[in-house]
N, C-alpha and C positions, 0 to 999 in steps of 0.2 A: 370268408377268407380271413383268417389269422394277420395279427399286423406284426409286418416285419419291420426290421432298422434298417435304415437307409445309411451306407456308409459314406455320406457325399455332404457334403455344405452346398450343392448346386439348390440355386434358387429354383432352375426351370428344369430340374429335375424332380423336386420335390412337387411342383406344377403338373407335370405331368402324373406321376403316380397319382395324386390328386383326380386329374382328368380322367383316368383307368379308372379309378376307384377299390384302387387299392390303400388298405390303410396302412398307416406308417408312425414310424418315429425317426428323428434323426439323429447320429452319431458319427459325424464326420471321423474317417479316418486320418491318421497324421499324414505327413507327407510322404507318397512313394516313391519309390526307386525301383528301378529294373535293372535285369545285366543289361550291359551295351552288346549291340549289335545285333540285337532280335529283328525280324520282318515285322513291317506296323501290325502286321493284323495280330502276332505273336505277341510284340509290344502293348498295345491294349489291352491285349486278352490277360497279359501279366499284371497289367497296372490295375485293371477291375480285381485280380485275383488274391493281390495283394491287399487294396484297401478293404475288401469282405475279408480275408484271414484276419485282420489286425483287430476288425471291430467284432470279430466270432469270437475271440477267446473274451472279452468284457460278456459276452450275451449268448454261452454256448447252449442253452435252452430255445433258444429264436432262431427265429430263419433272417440272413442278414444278406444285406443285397449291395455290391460295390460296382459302381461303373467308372469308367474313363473315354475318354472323346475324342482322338484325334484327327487331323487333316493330315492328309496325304496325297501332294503332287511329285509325279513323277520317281513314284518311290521312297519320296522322302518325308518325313514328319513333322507338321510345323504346327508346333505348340502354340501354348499363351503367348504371345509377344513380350520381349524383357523391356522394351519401353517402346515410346509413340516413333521413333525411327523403323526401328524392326518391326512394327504393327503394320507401317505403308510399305515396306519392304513386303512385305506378307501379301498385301491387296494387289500389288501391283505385279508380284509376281502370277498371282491368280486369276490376272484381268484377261477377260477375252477368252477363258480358258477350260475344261471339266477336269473335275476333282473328285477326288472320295475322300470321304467322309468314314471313319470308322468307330462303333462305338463297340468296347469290351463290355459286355456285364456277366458277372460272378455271382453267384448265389452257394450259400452256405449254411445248411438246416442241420438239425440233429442226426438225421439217419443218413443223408450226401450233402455233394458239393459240386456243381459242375456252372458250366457257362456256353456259351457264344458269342460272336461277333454278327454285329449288322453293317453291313459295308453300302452306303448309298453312293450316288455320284451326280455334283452339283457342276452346273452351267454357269459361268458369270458371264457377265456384261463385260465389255470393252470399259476399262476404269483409268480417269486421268489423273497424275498425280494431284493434282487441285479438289478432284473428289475424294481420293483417296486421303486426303492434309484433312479436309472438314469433317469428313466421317471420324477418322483418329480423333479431331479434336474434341466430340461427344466424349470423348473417354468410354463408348461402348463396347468396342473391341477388345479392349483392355486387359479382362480375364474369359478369354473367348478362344480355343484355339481355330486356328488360322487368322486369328484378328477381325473375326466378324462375327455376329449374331443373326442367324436365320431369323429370330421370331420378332426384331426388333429393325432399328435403323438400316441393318444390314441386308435386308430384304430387296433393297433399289439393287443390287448388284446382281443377284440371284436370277437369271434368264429362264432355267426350269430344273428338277431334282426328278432325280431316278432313282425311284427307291424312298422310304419312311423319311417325310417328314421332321417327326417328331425325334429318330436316331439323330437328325443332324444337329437337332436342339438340343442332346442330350441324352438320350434315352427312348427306345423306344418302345414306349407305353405299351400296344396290343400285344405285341411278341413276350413283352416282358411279363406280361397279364395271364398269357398262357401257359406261362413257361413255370411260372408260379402256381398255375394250377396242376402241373403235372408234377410237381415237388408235393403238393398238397395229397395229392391221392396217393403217391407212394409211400407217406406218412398213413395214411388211413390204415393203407394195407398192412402195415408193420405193426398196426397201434400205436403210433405216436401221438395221436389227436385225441 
C-alpha cells in the first residue's frame, strides 16, 4: 500500500492508521467550514471533504485522506466544547442516554475522490453533575467532540457502542483500510501505480 497524507492533527487518528497498518504522513488541514444547515451526516461528510480538497492541491500526486467526527443527539451536533462549562453541558446532556457517533472520511487520489460516513451509536451511563465537573477537570474532553474521549478517561461513561469502535475514536481503521484498497486497484487498472 502506497503512503498516503493524512489531512488531520488527530493524535488517535494517526494511532489508528498506525494500528491498520496503513502508512502515512501528516498534513493537517487548516480550519473548515461548512454551509450551515446541512444534515450531520451531510455535515461531516462535507467537513472530511473539505479538509482532503485543501491538503490535495499541496500533494496532487498522493492519495490524501481527511476525516471529521461528530456527535449527534437527537439531531443535533455537538462539537468540541468552547470551554469547561459547555464540555459538562455536553455530558450531562448525554447522561443516561444513546447517541450517534458520526465520522465523514474523504479520500482524494489522482484518478478519483469519493467518501462515506460511519454512523455508530453509543449508550452512556446515568452521569452526575459531580462526575461530569471531575472528568471536565482532566481537561480530556477538551478537544473531543461531544466532550468525551472513548479510548481514554471517557470510557467510565460508555455503557455499550453499536457499531466501530475505533469510528467513535476517530476513524475507522478496517473500513478505511478497505476503502483504500479499492482506490488502490482502480489505480492499477488505469496505470497509475
Amino acid at each position: 500500500m502506497e503512503k498516503i497524507v493524512l489531512a488531520s492533527a488527530s493524535p488517535r487518528r494517526r494511532e489508528i492508521l498506525a494500528l491498520a497498518g496503513i502508512p502515512f504522513e501528516v498534513c493537517p488541514a487548516d480550519e473548515e467550514t461548512a454551509p450551515a444547515g446541512l444534515s450531520p451526516r451531510k455535515l461531516v461528510m462535507a467537513l472530511a471533504r473539505c479538509k482532503a480538497q485543501a491538503v490535495a492541491k499541496k500533494f496532487p500526486d498522493r492519495t490524501v485522506l481527511g476525516a471529521d467526527t461528530v456527535v449527534v443527539l437527537d439531531g443535533r451536533v455537538l462539537g468540541k466544547p468552547k470551554n469547561e462549562q459547555d464540555a459538562e453541558k455536553m455530558l450531562l446532556s448525554l447522561q443516561g442516554r444513546a447517541h450517534e457517533v458520526m465520522t465523514g472520511v474523504w479520500v482524494c487520489a489522482p484518478s478519483r475522490e469519493d467518501g462515506f460516513v460511519d454512523a455508530t451509536t453509543v449508550h452512556f451511563y446515568p452521569i452526575t453533575p459531580k462526575e461530569a465537573a471531575e472528568y471536565v477537570a482532566t481537561g480530556e474532553p477538551m478537544d473531543k467532540a461531544g466532550a468525551y474521549g472513548v479510548q481514554g478517561l471517557g470510557m467510565r461513561f460508555v455503557r455499550g457502542i453499536e457499531g466501530d469502535f475505533y469510528s467513535v475514536m476517530g476513524l475507522p481503521g478496517g473500513r478505511v483500510r478497505r476503502f483504500l484498497d479499492g482506490f488502490s486497484e482502480i489505480s492499477e487498472k488505469n496505470g497509475k501505480l
